[in-house]
C-alpha positions in Angstrom: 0.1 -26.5 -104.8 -3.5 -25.2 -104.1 -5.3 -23.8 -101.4 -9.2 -24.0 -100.6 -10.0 -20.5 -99.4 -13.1 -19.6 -97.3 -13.4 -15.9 -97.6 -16.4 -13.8 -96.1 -18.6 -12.4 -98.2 -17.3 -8.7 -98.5 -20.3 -6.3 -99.5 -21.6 -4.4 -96.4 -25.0 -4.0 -95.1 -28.3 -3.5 -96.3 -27.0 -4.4 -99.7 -25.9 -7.7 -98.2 -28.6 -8.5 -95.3 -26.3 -11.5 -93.4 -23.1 -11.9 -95.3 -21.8 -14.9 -96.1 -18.9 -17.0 -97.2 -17.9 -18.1 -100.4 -15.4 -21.3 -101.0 -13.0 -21.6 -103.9 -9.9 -23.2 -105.2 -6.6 -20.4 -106.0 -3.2 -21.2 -105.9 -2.5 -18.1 -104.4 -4.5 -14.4 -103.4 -4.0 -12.8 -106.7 -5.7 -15.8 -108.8 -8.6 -15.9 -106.3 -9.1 -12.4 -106.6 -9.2 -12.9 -110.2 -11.6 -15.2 -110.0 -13.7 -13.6 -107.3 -13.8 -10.1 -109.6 -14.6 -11.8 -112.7 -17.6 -13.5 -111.4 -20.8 -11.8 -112.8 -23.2 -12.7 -109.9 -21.2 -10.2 -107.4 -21.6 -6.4 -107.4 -18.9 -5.4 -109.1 -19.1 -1.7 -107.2 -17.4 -4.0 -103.9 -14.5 -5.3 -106.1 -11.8 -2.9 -104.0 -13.5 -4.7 -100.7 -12.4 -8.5 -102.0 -8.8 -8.3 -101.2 -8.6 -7.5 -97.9 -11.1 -10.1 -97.2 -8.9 -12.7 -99.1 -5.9 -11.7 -97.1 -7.3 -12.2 -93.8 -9.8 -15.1 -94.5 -8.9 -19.1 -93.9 -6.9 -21.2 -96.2 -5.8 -24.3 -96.3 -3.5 -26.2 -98.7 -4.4 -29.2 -100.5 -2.6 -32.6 -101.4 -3.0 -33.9 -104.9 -4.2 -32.1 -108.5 -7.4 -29.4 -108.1 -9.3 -27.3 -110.8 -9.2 -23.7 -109.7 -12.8 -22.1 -109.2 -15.6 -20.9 -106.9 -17.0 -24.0 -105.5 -20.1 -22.9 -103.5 -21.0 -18.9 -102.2 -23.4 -18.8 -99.5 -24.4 -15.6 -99.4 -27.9 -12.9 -99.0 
């Protein structure tokens, strides 16, 4: 079973203005952090900040069969 995760964007100010919040797919912290860490559009200097941010961050399980990936990342 999957969750949808909605984790805060985790790179600080002024190299982040606003934030944000990125949605993905994971069955579980450690393949969302995987996914989060390999993605080339995010600093990769913040990768130690991601987890702690995945930990605390919303998640809820889905019903049914779900691709696991980023969907959206709203973020400055």
């Amino acid at each position: 079973m999957k969750n949808l995760y909605l984790v805060d964007y985790w790179v600080p100010f002024p190299s982040s203005e606003y934030g944000g919040v990125i949605a993905l797919i994971a069955e579980n912290d450690t393949e969302a952090f995987t996914l989060l860490s390999e993605e080339e559009t995010f600093d990769e200097k913040y990768i130690h900040l991601i987890m702690p941010n995945l930990i605390k961050c919303q998640k809820f399980k889905l019903q049914g069969d779900y691709e696991s990936g980023i969907l959206e990342a709203f973020i400055t």
